[in-house]
C-alpha positions in Angstrom: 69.4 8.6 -34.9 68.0 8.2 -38.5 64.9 6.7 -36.7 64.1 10.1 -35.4 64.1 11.6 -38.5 62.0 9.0 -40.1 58.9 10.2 -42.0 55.9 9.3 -39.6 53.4 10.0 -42.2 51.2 6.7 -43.0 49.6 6.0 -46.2 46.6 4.6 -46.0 45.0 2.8 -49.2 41.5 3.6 -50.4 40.5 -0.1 -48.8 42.0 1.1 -45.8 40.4 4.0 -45.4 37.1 2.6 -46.1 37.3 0.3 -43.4 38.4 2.9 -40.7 35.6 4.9 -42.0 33.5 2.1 -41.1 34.6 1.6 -38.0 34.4 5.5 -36.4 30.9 5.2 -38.3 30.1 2.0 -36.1 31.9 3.1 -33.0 30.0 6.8 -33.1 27.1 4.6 -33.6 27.8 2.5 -31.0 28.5 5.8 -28.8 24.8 6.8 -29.3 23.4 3.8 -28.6 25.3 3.7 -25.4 24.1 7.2 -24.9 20.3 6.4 -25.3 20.5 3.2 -23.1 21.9 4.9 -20.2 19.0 7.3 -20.6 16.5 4.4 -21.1 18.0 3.1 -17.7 17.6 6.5 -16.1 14.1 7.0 -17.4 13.5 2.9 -16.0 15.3 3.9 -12.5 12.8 6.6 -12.0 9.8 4.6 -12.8 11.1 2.3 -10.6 11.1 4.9 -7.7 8.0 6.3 -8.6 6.2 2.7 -8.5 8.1 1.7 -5.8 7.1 4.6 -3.9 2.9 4.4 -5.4 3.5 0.7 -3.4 4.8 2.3 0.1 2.0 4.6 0.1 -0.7 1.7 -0.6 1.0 0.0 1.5 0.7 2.4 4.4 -2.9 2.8 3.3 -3.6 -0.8 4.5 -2.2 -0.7 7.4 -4.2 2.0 8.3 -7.2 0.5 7.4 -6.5 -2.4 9.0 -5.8 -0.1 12.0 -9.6 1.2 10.8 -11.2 -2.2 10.8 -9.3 -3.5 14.3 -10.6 -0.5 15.9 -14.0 -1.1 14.2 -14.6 -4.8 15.2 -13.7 -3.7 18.8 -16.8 -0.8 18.8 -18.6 -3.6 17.3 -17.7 -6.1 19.9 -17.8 -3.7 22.6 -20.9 -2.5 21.6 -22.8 -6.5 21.5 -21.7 -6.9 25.0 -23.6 -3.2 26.0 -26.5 -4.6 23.8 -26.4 -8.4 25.9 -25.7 -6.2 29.5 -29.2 -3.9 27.9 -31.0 -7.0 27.0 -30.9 -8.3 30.3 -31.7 -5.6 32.6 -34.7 -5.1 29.9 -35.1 -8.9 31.2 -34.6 -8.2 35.1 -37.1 -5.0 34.6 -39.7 -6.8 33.0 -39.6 -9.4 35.5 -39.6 -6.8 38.6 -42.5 -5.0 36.9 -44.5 -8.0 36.6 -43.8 -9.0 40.0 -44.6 -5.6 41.7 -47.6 -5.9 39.3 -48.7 -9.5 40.8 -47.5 -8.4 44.3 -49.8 -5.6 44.1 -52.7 -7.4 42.2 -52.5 -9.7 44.8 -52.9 -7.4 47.7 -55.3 -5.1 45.9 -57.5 -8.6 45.7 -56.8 -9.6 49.7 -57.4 -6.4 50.8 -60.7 -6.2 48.5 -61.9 -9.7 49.7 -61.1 -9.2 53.4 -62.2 -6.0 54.4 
């Protein structure tokens, strides 16, 4: 029982104490630094999250334009077949209008020369 009663008091030396010093000095030191990275990695997450976000959104930008241009070249193509259908009617016309033309030049000129 003469443990209990032992005097639990430590004496530290000026040396000692020094070096505990120095250590909670480092350790608080160490605490802040551990503070302001996890901050620094907080601040990094959200620009991450921002950016990654910025890169959805241009992302869905080019798929619509890509939807854009798709629906573009077909106009486009749709609209050179309407322009090849046009061109030749425009053909078919001008040949039926030059052959009503002879056809009636011709019987304008019979019916001039055999009357």
């Amino acid at each position: 029982m003469q443990d209990s009663h032992k005097d639990s008091t430590i004496c530290y030396s000026q040396q000692e104490l020094r070096v505990i010093s120095l250590k909670l000095i480092e350790g608080n030191e160490c605490d802040e630094l551990l503070k302001i990275s996890d901050e620094l990695n907080q601040f990094k997450d959200s620009v991450i999250t921002s950016q990654d976000s910025i890169i959805n959104k241009q992302i869905l930008k080019i798929a619509i334009k890509d939807t854009i241009i798709i629906k573009q070249d077909k106009e486009v193509s749709d609209l050179n077949n309407q322009i090849k259908k046009d061109h030749r009617k425009l053909v078919w016309t001008k040949i039926g209008w030059a052959s009503t033309t002879t056809l009636l030049t011709a019987i304008m000129l019979y019916t001039l020369f055999h009357l």
